[in-house]
N, C-alpha and C positions, 0 to 999 in steps of 0.2 A: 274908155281908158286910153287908147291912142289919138284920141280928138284930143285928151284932158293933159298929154304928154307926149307931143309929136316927135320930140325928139331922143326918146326913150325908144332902145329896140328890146319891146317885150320879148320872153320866151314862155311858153305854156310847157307845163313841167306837171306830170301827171306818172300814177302808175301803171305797170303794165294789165294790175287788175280791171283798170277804166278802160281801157283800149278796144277790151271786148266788149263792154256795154257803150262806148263814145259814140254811136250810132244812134243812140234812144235820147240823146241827150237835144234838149231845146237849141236848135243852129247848129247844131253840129259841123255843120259843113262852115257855115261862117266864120267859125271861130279857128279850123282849120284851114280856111282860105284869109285868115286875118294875123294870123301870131306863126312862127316854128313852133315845134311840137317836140318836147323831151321826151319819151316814154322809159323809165326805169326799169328792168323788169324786176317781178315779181314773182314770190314762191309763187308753181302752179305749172302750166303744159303749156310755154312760151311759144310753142306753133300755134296753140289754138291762137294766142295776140293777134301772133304775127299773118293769122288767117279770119283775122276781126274785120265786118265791113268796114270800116276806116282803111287800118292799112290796104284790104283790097282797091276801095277807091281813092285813095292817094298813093299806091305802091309807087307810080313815077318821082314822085315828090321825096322819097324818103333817100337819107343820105347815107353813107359807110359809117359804120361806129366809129373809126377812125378820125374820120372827120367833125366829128362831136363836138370839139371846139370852135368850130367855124360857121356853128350853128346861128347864132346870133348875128352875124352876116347876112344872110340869105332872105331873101323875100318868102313869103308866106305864097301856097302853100309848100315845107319844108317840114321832113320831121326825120329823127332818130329813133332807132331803140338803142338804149345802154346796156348793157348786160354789166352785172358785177356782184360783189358782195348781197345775197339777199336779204332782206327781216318781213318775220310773220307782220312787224308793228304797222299799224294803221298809222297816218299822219294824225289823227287825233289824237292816238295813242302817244304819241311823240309832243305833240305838242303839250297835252296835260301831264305829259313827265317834267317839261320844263316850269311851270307854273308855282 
């Protein structure tokens, strides 16, 4: 995707439900040492997230909510968590509401 758009600064924007599984996931580490990382949270016990091997192995990398907007700036590997308004809706869920 960044070979195909070099001049495009991707953002990886996931929830905070993935955060705890992002470890199991194919590259994981890649993809966190390739893109920033949004993390939304999500209904649910937002310390266990924020105590997900990911955040543990990139805890140096993650930046102030505050700074959220300046996400998109930063070399990879970078990441947030958001905190804000929750929804139970899964993004399928979301997307087949617009359909």
């Amino acid at each position: 995707m960044k070979a195909k758009n070099p001049h495009v600064r991707f953002i990886w924007i996931m929830g905070a439900d993935n955060l705890k599984s992002f470890h199991r996931w194919q590259k994981w580490r890649e993809i966190a040492e390739t893109f920033p990382i949004a993390v939304i949270d999500r209904p649910g016990s937002t310390l266990s997230y924020l105590s997900s091997t990911m955040a543990q192995a990139f805890s140096q990398a993650r930046i102030d909510e505050d700074d959220a907007g300046v996400l998109w700036k930063k070399r990879a590997p970078a990441w947030v968590f958001i905190h804000g308004p929750r929804s139970t809706l899964s993004s399928t869920a979301l997307r087949n509401n617009h359909k």
